[in-house]
N, C-alpha and C positions, 0 to 999 in steps of 0.2 A: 631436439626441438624445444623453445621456449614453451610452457606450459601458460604462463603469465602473460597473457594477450598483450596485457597494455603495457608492458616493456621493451623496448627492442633487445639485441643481444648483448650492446652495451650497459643494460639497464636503466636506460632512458626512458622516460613515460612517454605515451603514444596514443592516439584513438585509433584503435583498430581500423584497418581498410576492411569494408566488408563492400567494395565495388563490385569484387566478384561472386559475390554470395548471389543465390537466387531471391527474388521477393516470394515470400511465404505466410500464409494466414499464422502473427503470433497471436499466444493468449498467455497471460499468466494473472493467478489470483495471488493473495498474499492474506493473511490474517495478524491481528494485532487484539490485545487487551487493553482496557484500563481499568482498573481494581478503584475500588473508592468508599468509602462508606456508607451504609445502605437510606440512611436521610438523603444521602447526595443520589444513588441511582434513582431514589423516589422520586426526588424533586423533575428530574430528568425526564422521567417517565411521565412524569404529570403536565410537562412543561411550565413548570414551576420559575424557573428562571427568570430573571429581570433582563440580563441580557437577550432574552427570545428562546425559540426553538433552538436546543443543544445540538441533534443532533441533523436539523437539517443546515444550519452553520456548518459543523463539522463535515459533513457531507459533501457540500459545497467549497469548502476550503482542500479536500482531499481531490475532490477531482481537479480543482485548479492545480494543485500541485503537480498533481499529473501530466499539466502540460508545461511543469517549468523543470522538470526532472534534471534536463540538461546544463539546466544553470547551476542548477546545486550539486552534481556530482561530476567532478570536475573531466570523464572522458566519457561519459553519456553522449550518444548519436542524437540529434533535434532529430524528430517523430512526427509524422504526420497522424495520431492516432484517430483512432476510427472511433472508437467507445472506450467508457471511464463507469462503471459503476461502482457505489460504495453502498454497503447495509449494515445493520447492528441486530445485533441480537441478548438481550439480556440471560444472561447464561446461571446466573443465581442473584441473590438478593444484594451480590458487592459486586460484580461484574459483568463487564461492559464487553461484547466482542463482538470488535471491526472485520468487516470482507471488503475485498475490490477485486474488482475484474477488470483487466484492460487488454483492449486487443488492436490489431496493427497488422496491414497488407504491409510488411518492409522486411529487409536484409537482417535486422537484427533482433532480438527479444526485447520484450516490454515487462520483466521483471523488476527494474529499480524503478521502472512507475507505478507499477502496482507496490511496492515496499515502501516507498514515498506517500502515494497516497494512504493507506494505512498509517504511516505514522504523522504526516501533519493531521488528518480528522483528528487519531488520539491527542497530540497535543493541542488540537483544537478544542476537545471536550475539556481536558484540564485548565485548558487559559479562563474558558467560559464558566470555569465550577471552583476554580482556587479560591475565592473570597469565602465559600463556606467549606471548601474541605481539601486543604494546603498536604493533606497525608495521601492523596491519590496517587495512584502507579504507573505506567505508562511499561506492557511486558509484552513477554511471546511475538513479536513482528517478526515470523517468519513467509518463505514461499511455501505457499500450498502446491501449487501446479504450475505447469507452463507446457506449454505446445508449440509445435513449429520448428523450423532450423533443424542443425545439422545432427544436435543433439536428441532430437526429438521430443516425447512426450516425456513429461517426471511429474509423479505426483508422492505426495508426502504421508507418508502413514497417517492413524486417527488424527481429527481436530478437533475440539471442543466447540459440540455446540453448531447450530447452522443459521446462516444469515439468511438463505434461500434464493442465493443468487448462483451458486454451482445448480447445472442443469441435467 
């Protein structure tokens, strides 16, 4: 059996048929960093910024992502999702750590929108913060959890830090 969904046997790419899948409550979170200098997480914090609030930007540019997941990853399933949260949590005096949670009555999981989301917010907060600190990092975007489907529940050992949106 092919292991690599999105190949047929030929090795052709492919979007999964999940016609026959049953529809299932998914959920998946994902986590992301960005590291910066601590005038920059200040500023952030203060809403210091000329361009506005950093992180409710960022926020908002993550959850949109979330609904364009499809467009960007080239055999992503279009999702009717149900919820998109994102939170921050300043984790020390140079970093910055992203959550999202996205969840979905559908055939297939909502992990590359939650991984998406995480990572446009972060390069959302980099776009909005480069004029004063061009040295920021953009790391760890990994899945925390995911629920649902055939595979069922995975959750990921320790994270760093809590956004307060796991329940």
């Amino acid at each position: 059996m092919n292991d690599l969904t999105h190949f047929d046997e030929d090795g052709a790419s492919r979007m999964v048929d999940v016609s026959a899948k049953p529809v299932t409550q998914r959920m998946a979170r994902a986590e992301g960093f960005v590291s910066m200098s601590p005038a920059t997480l200040s500023t952030i914090q203060q809403k210091g910024m000329s361009k506005g609030d950093v992180l409710e930007v960022a926020r908002l540019a993550g959850i949109m992502a979330t609904k364009r997941t499809d467009e960007l990853i080239p055999l992503c399933h279009s999702l009717g999702l149900e919820s998109a949260a994102i939170s921050f949590a300043f984790v020390s005096d140079t970093q910055l750590r992203i959550e999202s949670i996205v969840s979905v009555s559908g055939r297939t999981g909502v992990e590359m929108e939650a991984l998406t989301a995480v990572s446009i917010a972060a390069l959302t907060v980099y776009d909005m913060c480069k004029s004063i600190d061009r040295d920021m990092e953009v790391t760890g975007v990994r899945l925390l959890e995911k629920s649902g489907g055939r595979t069922g529940h995975y959750v990921r050992g320790e994270s760093v830090g809590d956004c307060g949106l796991a329940e």
